[in-house]
SEDRENVEX-409828 format. One record per atom (N, C-alpha, C, CB): residue number from 1; residue in three letters; atom name; x, y, z. Coordinates in pm, whole numbers, plus 32768, in hexadecimal, padded with zeros to 4 digits. Glycine has a CB too. Layout:
// SEDRENVEX-409828
SITE   num   residu   atome   east   north     up
SITE   NUM      ALA      CA      X       Y      Z
...
//
This chain:
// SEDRENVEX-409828
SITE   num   residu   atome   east   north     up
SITE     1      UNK       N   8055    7F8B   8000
SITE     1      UNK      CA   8000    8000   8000
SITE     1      UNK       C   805A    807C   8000
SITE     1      UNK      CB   7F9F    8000   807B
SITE     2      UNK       N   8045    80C7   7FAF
SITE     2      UNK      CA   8098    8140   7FC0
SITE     2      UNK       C   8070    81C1   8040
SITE     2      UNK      CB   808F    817F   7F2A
SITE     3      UNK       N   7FEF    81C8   8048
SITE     3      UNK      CA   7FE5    8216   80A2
SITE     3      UNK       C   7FAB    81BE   8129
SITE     3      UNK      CB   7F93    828A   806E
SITE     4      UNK       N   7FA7    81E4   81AC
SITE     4      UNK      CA   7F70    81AC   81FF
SITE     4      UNK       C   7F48    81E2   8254
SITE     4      UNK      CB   7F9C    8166   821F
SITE     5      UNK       N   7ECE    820A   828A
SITE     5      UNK      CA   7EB2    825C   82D8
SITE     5      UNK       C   7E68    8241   834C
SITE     5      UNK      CB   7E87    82A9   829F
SITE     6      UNK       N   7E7C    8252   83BA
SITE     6      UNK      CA   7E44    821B   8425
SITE     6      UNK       C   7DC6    82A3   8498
SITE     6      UNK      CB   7EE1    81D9   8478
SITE     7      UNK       N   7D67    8263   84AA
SITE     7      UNK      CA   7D00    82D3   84C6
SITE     7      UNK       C   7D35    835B   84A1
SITE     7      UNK      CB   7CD6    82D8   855D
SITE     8      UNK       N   7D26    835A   8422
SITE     8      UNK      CA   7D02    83F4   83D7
SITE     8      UNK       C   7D94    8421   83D0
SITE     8      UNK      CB   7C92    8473   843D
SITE     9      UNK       N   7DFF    83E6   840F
SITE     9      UNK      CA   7EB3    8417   83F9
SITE     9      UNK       C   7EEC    83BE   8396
SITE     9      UNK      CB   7F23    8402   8490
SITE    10      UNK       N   7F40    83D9   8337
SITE    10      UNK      CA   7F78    83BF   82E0
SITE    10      UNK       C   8028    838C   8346
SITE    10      UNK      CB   7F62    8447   826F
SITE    11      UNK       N   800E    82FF   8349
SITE    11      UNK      CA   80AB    82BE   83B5
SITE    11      UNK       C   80FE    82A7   8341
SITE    11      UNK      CB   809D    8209   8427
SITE    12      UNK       N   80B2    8287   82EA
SITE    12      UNK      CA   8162    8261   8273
SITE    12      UNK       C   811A    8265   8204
SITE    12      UNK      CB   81D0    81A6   8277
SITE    13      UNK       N   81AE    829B   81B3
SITE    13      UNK      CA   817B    82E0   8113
SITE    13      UNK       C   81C3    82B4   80A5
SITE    13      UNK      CB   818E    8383   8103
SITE    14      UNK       N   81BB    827B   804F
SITE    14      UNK      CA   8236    8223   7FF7
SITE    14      UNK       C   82A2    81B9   804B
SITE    14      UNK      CB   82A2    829D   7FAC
SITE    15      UNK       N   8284    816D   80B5
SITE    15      UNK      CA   82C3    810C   8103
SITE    15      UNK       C   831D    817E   8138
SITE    15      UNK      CB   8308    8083   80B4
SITE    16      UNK       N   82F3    8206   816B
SITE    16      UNK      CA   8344    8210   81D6
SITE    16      UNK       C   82F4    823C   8250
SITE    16      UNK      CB   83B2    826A   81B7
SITE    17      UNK       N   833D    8237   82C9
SITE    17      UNK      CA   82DD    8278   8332
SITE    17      UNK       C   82B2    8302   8357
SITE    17      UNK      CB   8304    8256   8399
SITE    18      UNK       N   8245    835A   837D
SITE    18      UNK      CA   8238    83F8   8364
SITE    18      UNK       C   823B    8418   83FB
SITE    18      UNK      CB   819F    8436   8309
SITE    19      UNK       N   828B    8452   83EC
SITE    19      UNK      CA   825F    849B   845E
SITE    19      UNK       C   8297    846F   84F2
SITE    19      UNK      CB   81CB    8490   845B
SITE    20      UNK       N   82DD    841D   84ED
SITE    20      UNK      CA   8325    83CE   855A
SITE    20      UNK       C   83D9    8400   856C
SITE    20      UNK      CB   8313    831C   8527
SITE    21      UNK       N   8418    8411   85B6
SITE    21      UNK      CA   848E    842A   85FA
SITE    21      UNK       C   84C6    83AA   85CB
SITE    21      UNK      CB   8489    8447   8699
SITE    22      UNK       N   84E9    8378   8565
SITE    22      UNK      CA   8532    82FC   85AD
SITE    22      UNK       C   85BE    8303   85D6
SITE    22      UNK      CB   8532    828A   8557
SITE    23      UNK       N   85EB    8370   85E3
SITE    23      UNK      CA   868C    8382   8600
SITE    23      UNK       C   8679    83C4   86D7
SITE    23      UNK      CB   86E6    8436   855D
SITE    24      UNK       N   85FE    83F2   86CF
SITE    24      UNK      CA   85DD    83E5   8763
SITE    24      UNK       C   859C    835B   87A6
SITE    24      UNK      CB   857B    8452   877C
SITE    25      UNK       N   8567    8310   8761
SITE    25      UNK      CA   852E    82A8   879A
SITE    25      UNK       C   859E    8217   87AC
SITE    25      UNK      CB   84AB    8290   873C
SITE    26      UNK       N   8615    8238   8730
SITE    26      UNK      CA   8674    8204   8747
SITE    26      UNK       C   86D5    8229   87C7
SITE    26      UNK      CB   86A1    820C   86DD
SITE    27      UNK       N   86D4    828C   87D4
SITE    27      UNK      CA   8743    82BE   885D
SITE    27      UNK       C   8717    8283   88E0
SITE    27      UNK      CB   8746    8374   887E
SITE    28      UNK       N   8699    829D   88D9
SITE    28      UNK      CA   8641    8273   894A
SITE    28      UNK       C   862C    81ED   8978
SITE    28      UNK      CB   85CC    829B   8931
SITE    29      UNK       N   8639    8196   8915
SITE    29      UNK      CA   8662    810A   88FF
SITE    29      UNK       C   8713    80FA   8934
SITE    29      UNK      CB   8645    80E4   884A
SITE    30      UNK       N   873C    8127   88E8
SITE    30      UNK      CA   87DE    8123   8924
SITE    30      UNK       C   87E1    813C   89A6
SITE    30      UNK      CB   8844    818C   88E9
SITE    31      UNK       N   8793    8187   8A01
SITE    31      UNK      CA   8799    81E9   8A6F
SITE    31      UNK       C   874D    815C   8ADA
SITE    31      UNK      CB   872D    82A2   8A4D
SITE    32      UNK       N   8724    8147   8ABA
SITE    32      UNK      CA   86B6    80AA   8AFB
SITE    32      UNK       C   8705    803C   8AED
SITE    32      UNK      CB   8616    8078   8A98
SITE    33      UNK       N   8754    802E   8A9E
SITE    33      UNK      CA   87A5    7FB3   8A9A
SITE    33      UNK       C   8820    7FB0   8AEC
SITE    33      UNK      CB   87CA    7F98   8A14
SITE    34      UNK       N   886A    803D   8AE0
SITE    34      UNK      CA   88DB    8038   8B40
SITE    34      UNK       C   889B    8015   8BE0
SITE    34      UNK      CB   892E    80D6   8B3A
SITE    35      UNK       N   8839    8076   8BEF
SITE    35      UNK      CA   87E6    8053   8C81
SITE    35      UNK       C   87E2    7FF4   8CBA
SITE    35      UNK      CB   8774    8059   8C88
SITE    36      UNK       N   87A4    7FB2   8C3F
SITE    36      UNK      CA   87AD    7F1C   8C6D
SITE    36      UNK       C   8825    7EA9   8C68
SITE    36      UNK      CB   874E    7EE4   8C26
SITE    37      UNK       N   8889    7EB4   8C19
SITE    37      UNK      CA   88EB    7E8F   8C33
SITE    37      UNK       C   8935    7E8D   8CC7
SITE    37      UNK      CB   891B    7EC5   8BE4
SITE    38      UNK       N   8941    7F3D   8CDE
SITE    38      UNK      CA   8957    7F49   8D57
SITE    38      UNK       C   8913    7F1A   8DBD
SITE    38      UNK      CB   8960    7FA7   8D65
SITE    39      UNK       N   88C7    7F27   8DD9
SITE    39      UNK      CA   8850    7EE6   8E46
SITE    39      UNK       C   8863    7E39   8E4A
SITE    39      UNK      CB   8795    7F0F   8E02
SITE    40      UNK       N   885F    7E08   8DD6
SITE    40      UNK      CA   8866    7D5A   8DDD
SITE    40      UNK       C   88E3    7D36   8DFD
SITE    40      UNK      CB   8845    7D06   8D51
SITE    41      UNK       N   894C    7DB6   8DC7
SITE    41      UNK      CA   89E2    7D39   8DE0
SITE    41      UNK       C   89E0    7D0D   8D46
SITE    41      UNK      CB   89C1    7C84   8E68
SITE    42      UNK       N   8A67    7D09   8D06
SITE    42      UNK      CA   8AA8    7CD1   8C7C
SITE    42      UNK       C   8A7D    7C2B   8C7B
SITE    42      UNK      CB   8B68    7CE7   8C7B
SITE    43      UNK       N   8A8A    7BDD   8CD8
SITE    43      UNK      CA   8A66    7B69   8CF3
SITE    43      UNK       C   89DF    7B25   8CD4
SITE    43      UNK      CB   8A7C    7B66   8D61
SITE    44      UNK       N   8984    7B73   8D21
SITE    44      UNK      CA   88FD    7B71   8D08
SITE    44      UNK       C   88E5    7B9C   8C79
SITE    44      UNK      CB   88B6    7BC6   8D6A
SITE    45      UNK       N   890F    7BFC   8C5A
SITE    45      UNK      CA   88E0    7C3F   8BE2
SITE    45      UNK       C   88F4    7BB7   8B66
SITE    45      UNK      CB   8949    7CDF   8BC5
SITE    46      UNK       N   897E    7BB0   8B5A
SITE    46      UNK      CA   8991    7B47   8AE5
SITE    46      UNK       C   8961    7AC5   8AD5
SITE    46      UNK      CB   8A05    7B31   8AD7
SITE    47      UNK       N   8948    7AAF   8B6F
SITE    47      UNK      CA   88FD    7A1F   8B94
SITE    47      UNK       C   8842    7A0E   8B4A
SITE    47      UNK      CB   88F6    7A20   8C67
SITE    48      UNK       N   8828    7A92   8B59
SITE    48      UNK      CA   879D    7AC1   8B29
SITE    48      UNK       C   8780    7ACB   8A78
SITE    48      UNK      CB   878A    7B5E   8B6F
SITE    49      UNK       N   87FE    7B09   8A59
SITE    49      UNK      CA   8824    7B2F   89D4
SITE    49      UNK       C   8834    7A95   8994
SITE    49      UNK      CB   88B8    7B96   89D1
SITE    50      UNK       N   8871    7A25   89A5
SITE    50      UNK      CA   88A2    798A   896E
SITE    50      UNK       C   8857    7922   89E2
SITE    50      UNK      CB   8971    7972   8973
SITE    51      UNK       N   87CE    7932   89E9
SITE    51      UNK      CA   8798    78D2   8A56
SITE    51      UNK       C   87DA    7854   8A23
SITE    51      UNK      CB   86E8    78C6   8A61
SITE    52      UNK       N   87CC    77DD   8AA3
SITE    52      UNK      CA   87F2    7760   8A77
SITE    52      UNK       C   8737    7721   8A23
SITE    52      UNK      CB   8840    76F8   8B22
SITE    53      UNK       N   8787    76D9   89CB
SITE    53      UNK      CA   8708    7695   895D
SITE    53      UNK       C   86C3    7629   898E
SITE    53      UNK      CB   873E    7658   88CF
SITE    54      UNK       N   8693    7614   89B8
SITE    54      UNK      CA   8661    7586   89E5
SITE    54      UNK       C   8655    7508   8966
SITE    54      UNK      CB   85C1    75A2   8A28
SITE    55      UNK       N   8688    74AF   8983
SITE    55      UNK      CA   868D    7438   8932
SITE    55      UNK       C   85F2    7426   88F4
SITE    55      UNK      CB   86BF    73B3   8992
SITE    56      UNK       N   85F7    73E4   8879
SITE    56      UNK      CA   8551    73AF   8854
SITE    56      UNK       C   8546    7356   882E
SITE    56      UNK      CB   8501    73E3   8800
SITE    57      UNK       N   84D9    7338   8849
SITE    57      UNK      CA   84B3    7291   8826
SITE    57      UNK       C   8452    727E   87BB
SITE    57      UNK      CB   846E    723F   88A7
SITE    58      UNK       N   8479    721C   873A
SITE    58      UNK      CA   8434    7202   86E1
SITE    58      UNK       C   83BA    71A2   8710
SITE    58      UNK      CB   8488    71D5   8681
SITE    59      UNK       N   8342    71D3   8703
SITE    59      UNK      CA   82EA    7141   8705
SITE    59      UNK       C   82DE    7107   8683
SITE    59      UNK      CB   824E    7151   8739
SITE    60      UNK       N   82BD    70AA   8683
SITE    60      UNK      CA   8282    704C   8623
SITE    60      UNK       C   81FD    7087   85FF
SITE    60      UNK      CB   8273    6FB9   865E
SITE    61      UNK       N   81F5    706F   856F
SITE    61      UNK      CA   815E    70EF   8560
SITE    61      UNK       C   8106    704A   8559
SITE    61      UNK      CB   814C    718F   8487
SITE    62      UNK       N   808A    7050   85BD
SITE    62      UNK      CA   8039    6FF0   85A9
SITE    62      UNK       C   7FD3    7003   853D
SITE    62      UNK      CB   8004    6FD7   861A
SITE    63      UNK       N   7FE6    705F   84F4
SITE    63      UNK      CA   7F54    7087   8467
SITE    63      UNK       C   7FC1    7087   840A
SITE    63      UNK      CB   7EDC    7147   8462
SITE    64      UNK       N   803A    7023   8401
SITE    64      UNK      CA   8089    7007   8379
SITE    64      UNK       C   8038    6FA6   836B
SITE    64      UNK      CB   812C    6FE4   836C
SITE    65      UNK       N   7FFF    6F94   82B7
SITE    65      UNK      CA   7FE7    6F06   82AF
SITE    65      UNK       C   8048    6EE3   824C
SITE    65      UNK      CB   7F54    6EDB   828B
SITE    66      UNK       N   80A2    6E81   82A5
SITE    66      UNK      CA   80EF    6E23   8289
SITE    66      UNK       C   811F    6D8D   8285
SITE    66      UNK      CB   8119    6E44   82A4
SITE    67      UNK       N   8149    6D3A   829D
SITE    67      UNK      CA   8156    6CCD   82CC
SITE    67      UNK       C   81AF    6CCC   832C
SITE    67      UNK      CB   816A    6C80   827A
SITE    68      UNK       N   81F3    6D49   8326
SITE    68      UNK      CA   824A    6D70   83B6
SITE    68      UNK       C   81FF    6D75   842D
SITE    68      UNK      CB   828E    6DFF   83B4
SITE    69      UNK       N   823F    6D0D   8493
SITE    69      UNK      CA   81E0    6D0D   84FE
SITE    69      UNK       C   8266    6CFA   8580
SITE    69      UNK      CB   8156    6C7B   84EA
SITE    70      UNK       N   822D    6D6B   85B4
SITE    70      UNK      CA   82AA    6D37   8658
SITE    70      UNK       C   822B    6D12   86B2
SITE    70      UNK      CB   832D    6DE8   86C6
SITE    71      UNK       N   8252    6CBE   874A
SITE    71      UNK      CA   8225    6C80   8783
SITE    71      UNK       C   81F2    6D00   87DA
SITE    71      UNK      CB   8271    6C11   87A8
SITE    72      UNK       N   824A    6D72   87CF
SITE    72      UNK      CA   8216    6DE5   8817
SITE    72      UNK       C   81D1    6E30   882B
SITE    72      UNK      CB   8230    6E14   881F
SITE    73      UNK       N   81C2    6E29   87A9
SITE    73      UNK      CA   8134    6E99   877F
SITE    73      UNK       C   80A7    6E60   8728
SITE    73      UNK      CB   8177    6F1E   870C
SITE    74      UNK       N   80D3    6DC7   86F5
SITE    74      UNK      CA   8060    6D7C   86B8
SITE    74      UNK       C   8064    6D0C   872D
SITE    74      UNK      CB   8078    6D42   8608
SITE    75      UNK       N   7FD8    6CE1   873E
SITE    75      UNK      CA   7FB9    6C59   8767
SITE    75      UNK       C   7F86    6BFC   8703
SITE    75      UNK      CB   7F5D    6C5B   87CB
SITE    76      UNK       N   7FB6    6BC1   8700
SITE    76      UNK      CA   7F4F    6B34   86D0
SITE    76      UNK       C   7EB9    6B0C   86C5
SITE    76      UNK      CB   7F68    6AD5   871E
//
């Protein structure tokens, strides 16, 4: 859509945004992140940033129709 306008304001005009700061809304973001850096500790922070993944487990899809059958997920 080229224009987009939201109750009666025109927010973005040829895919760009109108009317918005984004070089203030960026600082302000920067300004919240150090905060929080500081406040959590470098430790916390990166721990949050690279959570650990938890392992996953494949099931056996029981609505394959196959002749593939495990004892685990088909009965007899």
């Amino acid at each position: 859509m080229h224009t987009v306008p939201v109750n009666g304001r025109v927010v973005e005009h040829a895919h760009r945004l109108v009317g918005i700061a984004l070089a203030a809304v960026r600082a302000q973001v920067e300004r919240t992140v150090e905060y929080l850096r500081a406040a959590m500790g470098e430790e916390a922070w990166e721990k949050g940033m690279n959570p650990d993944i938890p392992a996953t487990k494949i099931l056996d899809d029981p609505y394959t129709y196959t002749d593939h059958r495990r004892d685990t997920t088909h009965r007899p």
